[in-house]
C-alpha positions as CSV (number, residue, x, y, z in Angstrom):
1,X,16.3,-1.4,5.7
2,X,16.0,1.5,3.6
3,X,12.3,3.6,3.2
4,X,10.7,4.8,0.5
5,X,11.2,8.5,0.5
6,X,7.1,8.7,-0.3
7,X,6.8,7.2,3.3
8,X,8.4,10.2,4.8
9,X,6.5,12.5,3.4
10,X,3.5,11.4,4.3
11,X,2.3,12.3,8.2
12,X,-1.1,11.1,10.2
13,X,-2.8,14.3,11.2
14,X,-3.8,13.2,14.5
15,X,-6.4,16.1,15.1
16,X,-8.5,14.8,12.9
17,X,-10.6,12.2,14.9
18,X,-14.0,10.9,14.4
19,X,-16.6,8.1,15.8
20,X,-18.9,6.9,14.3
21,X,-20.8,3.5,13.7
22,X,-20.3,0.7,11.6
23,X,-23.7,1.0,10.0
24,X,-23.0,4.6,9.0
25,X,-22.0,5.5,5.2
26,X,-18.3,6.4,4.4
27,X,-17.3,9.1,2.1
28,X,-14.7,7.1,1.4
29,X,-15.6,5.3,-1.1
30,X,-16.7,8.4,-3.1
31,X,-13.3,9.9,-2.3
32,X,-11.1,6.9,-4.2
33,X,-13.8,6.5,-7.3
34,X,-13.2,10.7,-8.2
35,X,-9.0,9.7,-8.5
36,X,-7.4,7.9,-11.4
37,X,-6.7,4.4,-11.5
38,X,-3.0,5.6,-11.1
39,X,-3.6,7.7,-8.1
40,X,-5.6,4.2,-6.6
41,X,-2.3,2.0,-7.7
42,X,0.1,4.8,-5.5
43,X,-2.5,4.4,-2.5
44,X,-2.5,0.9,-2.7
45,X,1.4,0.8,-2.5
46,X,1.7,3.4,0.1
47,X,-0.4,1.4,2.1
48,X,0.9,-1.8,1.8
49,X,4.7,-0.2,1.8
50,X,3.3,0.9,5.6
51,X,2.4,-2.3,6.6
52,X,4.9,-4.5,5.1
53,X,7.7,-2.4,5.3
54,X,10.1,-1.7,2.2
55,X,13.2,-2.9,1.2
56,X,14.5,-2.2,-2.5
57,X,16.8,-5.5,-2.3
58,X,13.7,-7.5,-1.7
59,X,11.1,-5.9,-3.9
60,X,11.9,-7.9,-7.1
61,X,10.3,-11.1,-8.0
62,X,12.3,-13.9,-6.4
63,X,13.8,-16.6,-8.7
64,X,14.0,-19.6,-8.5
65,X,14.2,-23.1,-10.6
66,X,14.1,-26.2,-10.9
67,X,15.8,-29.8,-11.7
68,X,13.6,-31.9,-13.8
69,X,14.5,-35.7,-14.2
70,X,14.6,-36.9,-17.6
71,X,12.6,-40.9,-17.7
């Protein structure tokens, strides 16, 4: 399976570690309303290309059809 080449650019800077409670307010929120829709959509598909993995044979719509008896 081939990766996105996005995917391997992107690295988790893991010395950047916080705790806090559920109850507590995110900035995150305020973080994805300041970018463009079209910086929302790329996040979105990063994301998703991460957890579902991504294979450019697959990524079309899958077609399919059929038979319809005539009466």
């Amino acid at each position: 399976m081939r990766k996105n080449p996005a995917l391997n650019s992107i690295r988790m800077d893991k010395t950047a570690f916080s705790v806090s409670s559920l109850d507590d307010e995110s900035d995150e929120k305020l973080y994805w309303l300041s970018k463009t829709p079209a910086e929302r959509l790329y996040g979105v598909e990063i994301m998703r290309q991460m957890l579902y993995g991504y294979d450019p044979l697959t990524a079309r719509l899958q077609r399919f059809f059929e038979i319809a008896e005539l009466s």
